[in-house]
PAMILO-847735 format. One line per field, with one value per residue (C-alpha): residue number from 1; x, y, z. Coordinates in nm, 3 decimals, decimal comma. Example, Ala and Ser with C-alpha at 12.3 -4.5 7.8 and 13.67 -1.06 7.14 Angstrom:
BEGIN
i <- (1_2)
x <- (1,230_1,367)
y <- (-0,450_-0,106)
z <- (0,780_0,714)
//
This chain:
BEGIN
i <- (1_2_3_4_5_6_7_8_9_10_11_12_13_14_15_16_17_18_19_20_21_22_23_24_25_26_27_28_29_30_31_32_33_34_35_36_37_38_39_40_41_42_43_44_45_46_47_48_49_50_51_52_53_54_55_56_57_58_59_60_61_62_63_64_65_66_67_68_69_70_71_72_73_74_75_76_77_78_79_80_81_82_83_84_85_86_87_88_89_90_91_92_93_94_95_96_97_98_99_100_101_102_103_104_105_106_107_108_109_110_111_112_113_114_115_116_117_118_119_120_121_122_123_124_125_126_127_128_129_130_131_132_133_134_135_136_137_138_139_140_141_142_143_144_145_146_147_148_149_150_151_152_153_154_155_156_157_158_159_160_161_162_163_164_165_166_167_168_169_170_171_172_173_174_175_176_177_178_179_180_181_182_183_184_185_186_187_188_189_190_191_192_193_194_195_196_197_198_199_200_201_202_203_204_205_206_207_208_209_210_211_212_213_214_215_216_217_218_219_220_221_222_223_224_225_226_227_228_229_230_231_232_233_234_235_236_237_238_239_240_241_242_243_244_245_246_247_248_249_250_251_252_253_254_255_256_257_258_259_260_261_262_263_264_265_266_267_268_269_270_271_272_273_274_275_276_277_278_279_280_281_282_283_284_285_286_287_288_289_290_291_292_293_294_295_296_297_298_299_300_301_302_303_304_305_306_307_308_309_310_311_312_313_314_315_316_317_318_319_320_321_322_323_324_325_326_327_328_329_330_331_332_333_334_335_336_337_338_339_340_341_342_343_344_345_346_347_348_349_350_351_352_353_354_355_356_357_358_359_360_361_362_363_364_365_366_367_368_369_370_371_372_373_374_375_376_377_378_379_380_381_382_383_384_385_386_387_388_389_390_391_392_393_394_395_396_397_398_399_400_401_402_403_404_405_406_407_408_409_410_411_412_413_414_415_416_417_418_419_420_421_422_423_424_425_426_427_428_429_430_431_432_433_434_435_436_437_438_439_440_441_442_443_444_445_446_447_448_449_450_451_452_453_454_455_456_457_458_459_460_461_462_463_464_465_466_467_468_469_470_471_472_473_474_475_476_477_478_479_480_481_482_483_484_485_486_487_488_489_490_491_492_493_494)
x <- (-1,260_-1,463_-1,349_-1,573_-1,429_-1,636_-1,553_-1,205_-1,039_-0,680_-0,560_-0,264_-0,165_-0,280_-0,563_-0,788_-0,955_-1,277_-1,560_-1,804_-1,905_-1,824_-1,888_-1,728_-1,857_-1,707_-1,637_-1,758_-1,594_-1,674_-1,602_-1,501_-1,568_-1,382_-1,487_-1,104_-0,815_-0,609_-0,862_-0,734_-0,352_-0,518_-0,785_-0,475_-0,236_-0,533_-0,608_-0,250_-0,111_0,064_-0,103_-0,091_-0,491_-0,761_-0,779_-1,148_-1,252_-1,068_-1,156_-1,039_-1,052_-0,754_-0,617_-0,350_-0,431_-0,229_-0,242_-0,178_-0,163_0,026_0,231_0,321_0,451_0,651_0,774_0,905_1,070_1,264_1,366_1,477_1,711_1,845_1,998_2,158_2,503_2,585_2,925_3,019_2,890_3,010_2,626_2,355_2,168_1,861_1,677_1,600_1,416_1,065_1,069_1,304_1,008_0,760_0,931_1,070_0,691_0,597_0,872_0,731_0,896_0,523_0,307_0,551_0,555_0,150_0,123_0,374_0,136_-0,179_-0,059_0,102_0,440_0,652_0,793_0,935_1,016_1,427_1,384_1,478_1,201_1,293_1,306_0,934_0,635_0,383_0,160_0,422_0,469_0,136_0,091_0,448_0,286_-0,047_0,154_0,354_0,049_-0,156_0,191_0,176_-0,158_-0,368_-0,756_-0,843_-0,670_-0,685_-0,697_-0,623_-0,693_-0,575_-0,662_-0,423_-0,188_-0,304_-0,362_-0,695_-0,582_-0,449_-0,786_-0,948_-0,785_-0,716_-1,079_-1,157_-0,885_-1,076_-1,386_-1,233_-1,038_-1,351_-1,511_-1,213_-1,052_-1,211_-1,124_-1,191_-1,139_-1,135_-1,174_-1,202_-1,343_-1,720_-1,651_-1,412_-1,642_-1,654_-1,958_-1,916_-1,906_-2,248_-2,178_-1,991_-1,879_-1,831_-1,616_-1,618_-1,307_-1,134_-1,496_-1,700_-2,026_-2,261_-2,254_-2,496_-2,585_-2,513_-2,893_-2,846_-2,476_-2,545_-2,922_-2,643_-2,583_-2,229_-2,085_-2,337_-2,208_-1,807_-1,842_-2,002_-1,708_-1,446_-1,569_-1,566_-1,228_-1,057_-1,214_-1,057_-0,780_-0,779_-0,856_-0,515_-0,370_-0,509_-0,403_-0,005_-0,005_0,267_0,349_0,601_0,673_0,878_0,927_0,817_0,875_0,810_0,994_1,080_1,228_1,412_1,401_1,375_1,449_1,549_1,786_1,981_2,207_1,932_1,614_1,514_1,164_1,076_1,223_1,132_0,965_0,924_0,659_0,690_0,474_0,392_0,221_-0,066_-0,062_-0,162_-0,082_-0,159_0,082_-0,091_-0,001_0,036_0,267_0,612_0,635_0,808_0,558_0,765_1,118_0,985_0,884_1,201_1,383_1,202_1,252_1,625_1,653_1,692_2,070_1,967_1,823_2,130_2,158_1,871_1,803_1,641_1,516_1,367_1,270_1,427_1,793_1,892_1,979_2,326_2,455_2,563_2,184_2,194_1,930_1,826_1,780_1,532_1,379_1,247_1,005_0,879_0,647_0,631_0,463_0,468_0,546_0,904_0,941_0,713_0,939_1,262_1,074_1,197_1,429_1,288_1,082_0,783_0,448_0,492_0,866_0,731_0,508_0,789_1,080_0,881_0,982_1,340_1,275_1,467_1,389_1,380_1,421_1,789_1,739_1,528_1,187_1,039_0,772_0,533_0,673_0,546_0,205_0,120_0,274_0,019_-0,270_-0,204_-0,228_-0,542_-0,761_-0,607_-0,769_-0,368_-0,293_-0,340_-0,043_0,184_0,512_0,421_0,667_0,609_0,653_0,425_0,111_-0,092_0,040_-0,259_-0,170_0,166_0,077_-0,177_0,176_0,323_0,088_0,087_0,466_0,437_0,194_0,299_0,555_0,266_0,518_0,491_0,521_0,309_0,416_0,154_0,271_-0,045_-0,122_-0,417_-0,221_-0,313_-0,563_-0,897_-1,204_-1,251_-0,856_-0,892_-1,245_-1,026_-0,740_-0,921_-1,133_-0,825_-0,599_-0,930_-0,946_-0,571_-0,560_-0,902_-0,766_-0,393_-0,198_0,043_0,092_-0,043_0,138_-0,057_-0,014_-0,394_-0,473_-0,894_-1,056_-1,264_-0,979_-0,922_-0,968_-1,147_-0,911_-0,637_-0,667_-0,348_-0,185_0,140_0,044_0,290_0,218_0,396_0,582_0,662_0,870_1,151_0,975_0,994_0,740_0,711_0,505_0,246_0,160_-0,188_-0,275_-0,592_-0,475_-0,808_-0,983_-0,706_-0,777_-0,599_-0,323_-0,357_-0,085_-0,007)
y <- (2,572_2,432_2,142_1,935_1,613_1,453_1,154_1,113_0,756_0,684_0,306_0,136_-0,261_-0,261_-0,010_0,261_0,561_0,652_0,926_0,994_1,329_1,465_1,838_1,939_2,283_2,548_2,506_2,172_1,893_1,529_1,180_0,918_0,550_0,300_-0,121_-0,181_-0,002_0,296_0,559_0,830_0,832_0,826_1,105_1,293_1,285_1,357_1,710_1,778_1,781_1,437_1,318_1,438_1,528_1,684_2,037_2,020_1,658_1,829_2,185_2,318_2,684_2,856_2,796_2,524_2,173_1,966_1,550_1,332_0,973_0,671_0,682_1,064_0,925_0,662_0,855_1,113_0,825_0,727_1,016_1,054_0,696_0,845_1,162_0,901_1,072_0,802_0,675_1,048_1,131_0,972_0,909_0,774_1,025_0,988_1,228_1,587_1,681_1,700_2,124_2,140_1,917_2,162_2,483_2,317_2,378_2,663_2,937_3,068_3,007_3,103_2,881_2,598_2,612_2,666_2,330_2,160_2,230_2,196_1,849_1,733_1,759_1,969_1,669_1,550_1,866_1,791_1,403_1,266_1,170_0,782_0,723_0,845_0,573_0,508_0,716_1,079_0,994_1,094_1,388_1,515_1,462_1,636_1,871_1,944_1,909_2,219_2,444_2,504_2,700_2,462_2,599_2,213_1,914_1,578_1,321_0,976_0,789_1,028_0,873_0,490_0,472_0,684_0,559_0,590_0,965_1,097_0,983_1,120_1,508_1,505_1,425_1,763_1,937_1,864_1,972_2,293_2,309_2,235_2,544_2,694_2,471_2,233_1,867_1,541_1,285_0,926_0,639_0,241_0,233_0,339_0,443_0,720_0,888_1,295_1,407_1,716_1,581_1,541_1,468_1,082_0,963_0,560_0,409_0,033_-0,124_0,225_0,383_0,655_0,422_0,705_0,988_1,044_1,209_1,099_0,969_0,772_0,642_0,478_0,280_0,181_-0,217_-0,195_-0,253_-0,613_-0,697_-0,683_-0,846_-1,165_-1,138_-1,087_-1,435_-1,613_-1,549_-1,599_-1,920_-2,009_-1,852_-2,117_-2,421_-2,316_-2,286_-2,655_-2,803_-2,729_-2,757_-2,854_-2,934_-2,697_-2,792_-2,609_-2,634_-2,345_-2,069_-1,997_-1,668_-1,456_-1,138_-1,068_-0,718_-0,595_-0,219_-0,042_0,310_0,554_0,803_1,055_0,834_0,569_0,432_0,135_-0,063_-0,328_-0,571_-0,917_-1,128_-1,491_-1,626_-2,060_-2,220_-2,161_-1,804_-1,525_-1,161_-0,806_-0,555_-0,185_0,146_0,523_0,599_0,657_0,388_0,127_-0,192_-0,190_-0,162_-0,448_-0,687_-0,568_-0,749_-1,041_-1,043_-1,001_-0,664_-0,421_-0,407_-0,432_-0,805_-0,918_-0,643_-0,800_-1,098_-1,289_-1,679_-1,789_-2,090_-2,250_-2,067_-1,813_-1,489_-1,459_-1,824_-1,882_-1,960_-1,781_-1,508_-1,735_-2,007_-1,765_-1,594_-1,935_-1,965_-1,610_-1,403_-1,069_-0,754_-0,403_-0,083_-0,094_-0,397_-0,282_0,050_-0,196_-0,410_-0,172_-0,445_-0,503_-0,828_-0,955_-0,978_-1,359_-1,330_-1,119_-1,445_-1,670_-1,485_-1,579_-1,930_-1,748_-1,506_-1,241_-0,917_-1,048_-1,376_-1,504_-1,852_-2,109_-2,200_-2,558_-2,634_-2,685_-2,335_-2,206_-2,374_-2,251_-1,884_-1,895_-2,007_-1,723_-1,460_-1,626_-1,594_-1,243_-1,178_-1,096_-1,385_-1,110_-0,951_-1,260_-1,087_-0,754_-0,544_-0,503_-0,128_-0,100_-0,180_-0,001_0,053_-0,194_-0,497_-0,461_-0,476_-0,746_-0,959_-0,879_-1,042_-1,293_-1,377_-1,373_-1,649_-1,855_-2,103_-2,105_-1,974_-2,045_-1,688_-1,455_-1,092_-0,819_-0,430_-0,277_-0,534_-0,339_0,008_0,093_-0,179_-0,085_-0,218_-0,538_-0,638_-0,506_-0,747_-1,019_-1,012_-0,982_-1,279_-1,458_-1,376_-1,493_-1,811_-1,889_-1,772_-1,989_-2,294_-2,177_-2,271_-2,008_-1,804_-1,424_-1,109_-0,852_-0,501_-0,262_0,092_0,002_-0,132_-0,279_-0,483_-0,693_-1,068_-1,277_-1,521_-1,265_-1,301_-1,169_-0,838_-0,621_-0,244_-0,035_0,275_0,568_0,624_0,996_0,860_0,723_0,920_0,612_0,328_0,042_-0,226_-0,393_-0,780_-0,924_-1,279_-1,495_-1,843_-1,970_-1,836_-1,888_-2,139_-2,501_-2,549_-2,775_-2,726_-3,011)
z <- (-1,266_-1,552_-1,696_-2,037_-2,136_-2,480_-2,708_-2,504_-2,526_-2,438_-2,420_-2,357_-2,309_-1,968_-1,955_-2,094_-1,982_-2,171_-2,127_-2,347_-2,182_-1,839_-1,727_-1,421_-1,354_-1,160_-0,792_-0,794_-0,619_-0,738_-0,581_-0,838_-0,769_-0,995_-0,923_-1,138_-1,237_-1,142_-1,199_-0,997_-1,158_-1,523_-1,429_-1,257_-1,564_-1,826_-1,614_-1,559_-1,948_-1,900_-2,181_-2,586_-2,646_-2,845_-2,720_-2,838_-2,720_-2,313_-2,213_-1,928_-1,780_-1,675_-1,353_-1,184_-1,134_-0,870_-0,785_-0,510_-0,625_-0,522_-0,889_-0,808_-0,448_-0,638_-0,902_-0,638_-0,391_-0,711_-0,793_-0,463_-0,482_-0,786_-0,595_-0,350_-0,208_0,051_-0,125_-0,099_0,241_0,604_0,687_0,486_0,258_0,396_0,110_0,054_0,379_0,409_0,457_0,155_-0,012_0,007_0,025_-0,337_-0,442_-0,263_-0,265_0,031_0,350_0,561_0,357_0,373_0,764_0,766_0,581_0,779_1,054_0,957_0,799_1,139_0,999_1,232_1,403_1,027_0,870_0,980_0,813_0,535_0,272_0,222_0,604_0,642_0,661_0,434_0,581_0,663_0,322_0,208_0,416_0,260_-0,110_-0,012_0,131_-0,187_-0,388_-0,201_-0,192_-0,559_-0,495_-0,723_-0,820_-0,855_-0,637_-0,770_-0,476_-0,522_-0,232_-0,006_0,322_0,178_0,459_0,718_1,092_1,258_1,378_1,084_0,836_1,094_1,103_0,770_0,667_0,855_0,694_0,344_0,466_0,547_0,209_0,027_0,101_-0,076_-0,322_-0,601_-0,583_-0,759_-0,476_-0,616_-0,329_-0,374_0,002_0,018_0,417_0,302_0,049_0,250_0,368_0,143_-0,234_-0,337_-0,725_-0,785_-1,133_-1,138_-1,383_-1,509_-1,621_-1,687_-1,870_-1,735_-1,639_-1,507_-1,290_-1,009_-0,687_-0,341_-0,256_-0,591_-0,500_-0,174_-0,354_-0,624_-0,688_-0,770_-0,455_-0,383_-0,736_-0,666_-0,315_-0,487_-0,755_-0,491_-0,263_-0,620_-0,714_-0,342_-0,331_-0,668_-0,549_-0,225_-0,462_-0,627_-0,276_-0,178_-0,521_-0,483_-0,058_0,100_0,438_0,753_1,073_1,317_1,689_1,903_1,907_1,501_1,628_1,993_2,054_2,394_2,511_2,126_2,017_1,730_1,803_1,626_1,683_1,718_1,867_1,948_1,772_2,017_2,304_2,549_2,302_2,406_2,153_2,118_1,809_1,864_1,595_1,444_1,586_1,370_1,460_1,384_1,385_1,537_1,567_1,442_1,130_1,201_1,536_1,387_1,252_0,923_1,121_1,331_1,041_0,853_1,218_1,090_0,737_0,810_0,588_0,868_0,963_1,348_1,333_1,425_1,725_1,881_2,079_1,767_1,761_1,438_1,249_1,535_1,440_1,645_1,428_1,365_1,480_1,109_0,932_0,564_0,521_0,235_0,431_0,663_0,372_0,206_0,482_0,444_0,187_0,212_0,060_0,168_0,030_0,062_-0,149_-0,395_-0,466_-0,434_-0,745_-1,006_-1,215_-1,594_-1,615_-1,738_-1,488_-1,512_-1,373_-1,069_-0,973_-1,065_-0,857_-0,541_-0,519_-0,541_-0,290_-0,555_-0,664_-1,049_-1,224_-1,253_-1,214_-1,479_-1,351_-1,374_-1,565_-1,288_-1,138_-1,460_-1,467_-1,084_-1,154_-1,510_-1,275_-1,087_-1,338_-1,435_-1,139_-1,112_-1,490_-1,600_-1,816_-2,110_-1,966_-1,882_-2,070_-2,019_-1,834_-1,435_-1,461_-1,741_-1,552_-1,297_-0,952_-0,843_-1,101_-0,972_-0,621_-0,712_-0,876_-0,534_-0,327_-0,558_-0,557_-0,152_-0,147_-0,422_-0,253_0,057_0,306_0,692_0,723_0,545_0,637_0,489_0,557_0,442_0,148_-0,014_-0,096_-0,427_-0,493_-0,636_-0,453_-0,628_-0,567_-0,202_-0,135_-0,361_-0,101_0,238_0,159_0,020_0,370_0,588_0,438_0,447_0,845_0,876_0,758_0,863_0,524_0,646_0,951_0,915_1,020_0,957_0,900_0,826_0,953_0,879_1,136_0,803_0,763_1,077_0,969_1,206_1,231_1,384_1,764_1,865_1,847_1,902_1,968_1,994_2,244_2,319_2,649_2,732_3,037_2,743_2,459_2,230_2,189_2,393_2,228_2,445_2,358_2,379_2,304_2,322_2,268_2,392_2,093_1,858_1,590_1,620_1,425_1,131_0,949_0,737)
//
């Protein structure tokens, strides 16, 4: 497929994509490098019709264009909520099932089962799609994508959320498909750039910058540039920290679990978990999609239903013995990917900051002034003060998650849970954070757990770890505990 894009500009209150002149010729794939913005979601819309253009400023040949993008993932998840039947059902509607998914695209009953398996979906094809993880997730939308038959796949980050295995097949299964199938694969991680794209276009700020070849890519400055941008802003970012600081104390244990599992009717995802966390401990959470690191945060968090099935201790309250979730949840930030699809209220970018020292899902309550100060002071060292009142669901899918991370730190928690924190981001927001979360574990102005598939992402400071392995003997996980106290850092928290 050919595809000539001149003199194109679209721009909206939170971003723009511009190209002066871009020829994509046929059968040629392309990486796509963007140092801010959502890049891949703009490029996929613009290809697919989404938006209203000059005919003779985008020329494209004939033939089917499909994406895979975080947004499309979203947009399909809510769809999903909206079809909700549980008040008519004697089970919770779990979704349209992950074969129905595909087959939806596909029509054909052979292809749909030849993707489930090439995609390592056979296990799934029977679940519902809003009980899948991050990371089945994405192999379901890739999945979908490459049913329609597409001549040209855009790829937005297609490896966000995968676990070491799964990058690692599926970056083989794109080789393969590359010797058949055109793709534009955009990436904010310069390790996950495929061997086999030798032609990378690098925006700036939502413009086309220049377009090169791979020998001229990896001599390129960009990357040097954005690191010493990113350790600027997370030490502001740590001065703003220092300036509001406040002080927690609790007695040990911060929290323990007693023989901890999670079952249902049909399986049961882990058992057997005993983790103690003492001050000043920081952890990372490990393990392949689908085992249960969300469910077991969600036991700490107090949203899964079976925290109060479990032997639970925390904040020195043992769960269920009459504490308030709120009373829990003041101690705790959080951010993962199930929050940021529950964060579809109206409000303003400002609110999203503000509704953190509320632990709500909104603003309902009126702010202080100096609430309002620290939650402008964020959106300042995160370059959004331009878009203080504009609505949450208005901006990119990274500036949200950006606001999210943001609301979870704001009130400096003693808790800081982070369920794959850099979904999304681009790689100046993804440097930002890292840097930020190393210095807060350093100098322990909150306690870390810690959720990353990258081994680019461990933090230093993390010297303790849940994995959860599988046992065959109960066919379930059993999580196995490892801790280094020794090389822990002290606790200071003050």
């Amino acid at each position: 497929m050919h595809i000539s894009i001149n003199q194109f500009h679209i721009e909206s209150s939170t971003s723009q994509l511009a190209i002066e002149q871009w020829d994509i010729t046929d059968g040629q794939s392309w990486g796509v490098f963007a140092t801010e913005g959502d890049i891949g979601s703009a490029l996929g819309c613009l290809l697919c019709g989404e938006y209203d253009v000059d005919a003779a400023k985008v020329q494209i040949s004939t033939g089917r264009i499909a994406q895979v993008s975080l947004v499309e993932q979203q947009r399909l998840l809510e769809e999903e909520i909206a079809k909700d039947d549980t008040d008519f059902l004697d089970k919770i509607d779990t979704g349209s099932t992950v074969y129905a998914l595909i087959f939806q695209q596909s029509q054909s009953q052979s292809l749909t089962e030849q993707l489930i398996a090439d995609l390592d979906l056979e296990h799934l094809k029977l679940s519902g799609f809003r009980v899948l993880s991050t990371g089945e997730t994405r192999r379901v939308m890739l999945a979908r994508a490459l049913a329609s038959k597409p001549d040209l796949v855009v790829l937005d980050n297609p490896f966000t959320g995968l676990d070491t295995a799964h990058r690692a097949s599926l970056a083989h299964y794109l080789a393969q498909l590359a010797k058949t199938t055109q793709m534009i694969v955009t990436f904010n991680r310069e390790e996950d750039i495929p061997d086999w794209i030798e032609q990378i276009a690098l925006f700036n700020h939502g413009k086309l910058d220049s377009v090169m070849d791979r020998a001229e890519w990896e001599s390129h400055p960009v990357i040097s540039q954005i690191k010493a941008q990113s350790t600027t802003q997370s030490e502001q970012m740590l001065e703003l920290i220092h300036r509001y600081q406040h002080s927690h104390h609790f007695d040990n244990p911060v929290f323990e679990i007693r023989d901890g599992q999670v079952a249902y009717t049909e399986k049961t995802i882990f058992t057997e978990l005993n983790w103690r966390i003492e001050n000043g401990q920081h952890w990372q959470i490990k393990g392949p999609n689908g085992c249960g690191k969300s469910t077991l945060l969600g036991l700490i968090f107090g949203d899964h239903p079976q925290c109060y099935s479990n032997d639970i201790q925390i904040f020195g309250n043992k769960r269920g013995s009459g504490e308030s979730i709120w009373q829990i949840k003041k101690n705790i930030g959080m951010v993962s990917s199930a929050l940021h699809l529950q964060y579809r209220v109206s409000c303003k970018a400002i609110e999203v900051i503000l509704s953190g020292f509320y632990d709500s899902i909104g603003l309902y309550q009126q702010p202080s002034k100096k609430e309002i100060q620290v939650a402008r002071e964020w959106l300042a060292i995160l370059h959004m003060s331009e878009h203080a009142n504009t609505s949450f669901r208005q901006l990119e899918y990274g500036q949200q998650r950006l606001l999210l991370i943001a609301r979870a730190i704001v009130k400096q928690p003693a808790l800081l849970i982070l369920d794959e924190p850099y979904q999304g981001l681009d790689y100046l927001g993804r440097r930002l954070v890292k840097n930020t979360l190393e210095l807060i574990a350093k100098e322990n102005l909150s306690q870390l757990l810690y959720v990353s598939h990258y081994q680019q992402d461990k933090l230093e400071s993390i010297r303790n770890e849940v994995e959860f392995i599988y046992d065959h003997s109960v066919n379930c996980y059993k999580p196995q505990v490892t801790t280094n106290i020794e090389s822990q850092y002290k606790s200071h928290m003050v």
